[in-house]
C-alpha positions as CSV (number, residue, x, y, z in Angstrom):
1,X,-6.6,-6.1,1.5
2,X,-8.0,-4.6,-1.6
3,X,-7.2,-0.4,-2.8
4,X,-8.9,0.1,-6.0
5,X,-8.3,3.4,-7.2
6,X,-8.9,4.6,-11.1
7,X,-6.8,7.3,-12.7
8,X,-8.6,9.6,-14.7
9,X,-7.4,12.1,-17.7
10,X,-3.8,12.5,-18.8
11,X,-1.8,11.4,-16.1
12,X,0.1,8.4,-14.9
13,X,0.3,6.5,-11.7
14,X,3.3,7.5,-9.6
15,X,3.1,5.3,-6.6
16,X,0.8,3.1,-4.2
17,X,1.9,3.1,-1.0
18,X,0.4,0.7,2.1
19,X,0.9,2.2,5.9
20,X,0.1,0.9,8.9
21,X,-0.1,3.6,11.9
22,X,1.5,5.8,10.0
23,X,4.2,3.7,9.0
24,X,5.1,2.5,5.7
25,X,5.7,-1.2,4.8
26,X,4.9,-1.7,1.2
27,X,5.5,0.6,-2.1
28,X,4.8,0.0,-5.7
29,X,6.4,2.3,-7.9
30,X,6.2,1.0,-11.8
31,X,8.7,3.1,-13.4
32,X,11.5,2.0,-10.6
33,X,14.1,-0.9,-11.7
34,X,12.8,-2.3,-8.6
35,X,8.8,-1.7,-8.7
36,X,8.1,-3.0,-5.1
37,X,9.6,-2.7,-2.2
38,X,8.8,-3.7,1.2
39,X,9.9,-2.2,4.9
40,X,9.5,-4.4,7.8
41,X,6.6,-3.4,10.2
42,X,5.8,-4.9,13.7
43,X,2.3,-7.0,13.2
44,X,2.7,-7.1,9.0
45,X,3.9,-10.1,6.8
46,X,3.2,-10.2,3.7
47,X,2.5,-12.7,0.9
48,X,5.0,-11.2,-1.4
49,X,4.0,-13.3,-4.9
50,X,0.2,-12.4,-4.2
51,X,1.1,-8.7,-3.2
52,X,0.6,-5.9,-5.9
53,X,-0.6,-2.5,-6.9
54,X,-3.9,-2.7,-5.8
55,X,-4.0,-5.6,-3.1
56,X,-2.2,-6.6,-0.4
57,X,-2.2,-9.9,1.4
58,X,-0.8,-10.4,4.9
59,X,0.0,-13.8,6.7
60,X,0.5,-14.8,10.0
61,X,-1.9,-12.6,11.7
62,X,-1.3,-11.8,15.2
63,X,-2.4,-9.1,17.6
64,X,0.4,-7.3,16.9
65,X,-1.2,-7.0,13.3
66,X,-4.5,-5.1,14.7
67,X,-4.0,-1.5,13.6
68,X,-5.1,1.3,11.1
69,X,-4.0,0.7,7.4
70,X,-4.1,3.0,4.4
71,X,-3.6,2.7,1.1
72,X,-2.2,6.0,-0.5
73,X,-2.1,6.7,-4.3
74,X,0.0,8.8,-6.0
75,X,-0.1,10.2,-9.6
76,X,3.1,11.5,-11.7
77,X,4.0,15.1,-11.8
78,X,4.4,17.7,-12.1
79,X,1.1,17.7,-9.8
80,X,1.6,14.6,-7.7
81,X,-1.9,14.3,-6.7
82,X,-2.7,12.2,-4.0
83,X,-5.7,10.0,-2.3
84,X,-5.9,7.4,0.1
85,X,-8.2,5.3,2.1
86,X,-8.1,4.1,5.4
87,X,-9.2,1.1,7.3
88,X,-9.1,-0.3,10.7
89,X,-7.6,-4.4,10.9
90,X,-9.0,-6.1,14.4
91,X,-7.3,-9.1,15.2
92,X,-8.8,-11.1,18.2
């Protein structure tokens, strides 16, 4: 799963963060000792070498992984702005 997002002007990327119904299960934050982090999530494994800012891969698709994903992006303060996208997954 691609999120291509583009920041524009004078600020910096804070965060990407991937959800799936509303739950989290992946965040990239670049100026953290430990950039990525991943939360377990009923339905979602991921491919962690191929994982990144802006793409996600998943493995071992099952129905349990059928479900509404976003990708959120967040820029640094003091503003914090913040977009996302959102995309339904059908496994069958």
């Amino acid at each position: 799963m691609q999120c291509n997002w583009e920041i524009h002007s004078n600020k910096s990327l804070y965060s990407v963060k991937w959800y799936k119904d509303g739950h989290e299960f992946f965040r990239y934050v670049p100026n953290n000792p430990q950039s990525i982090q991943t939360f377990p999530q009923l339905g979602v494994k991921l491919q962690n070498l191929l994982s990144r800012a802006n793409a996600i891969r998943l493995m071992d698709l099952t129905l349990a992984s059928t479900g509404l994903y976003k990708c959120e992006v967040s820029t640094d303060g003091p503003a914090f702005a913040t977009s996302f996208m959102t995309g339904n997954l059908y496994v069958v």
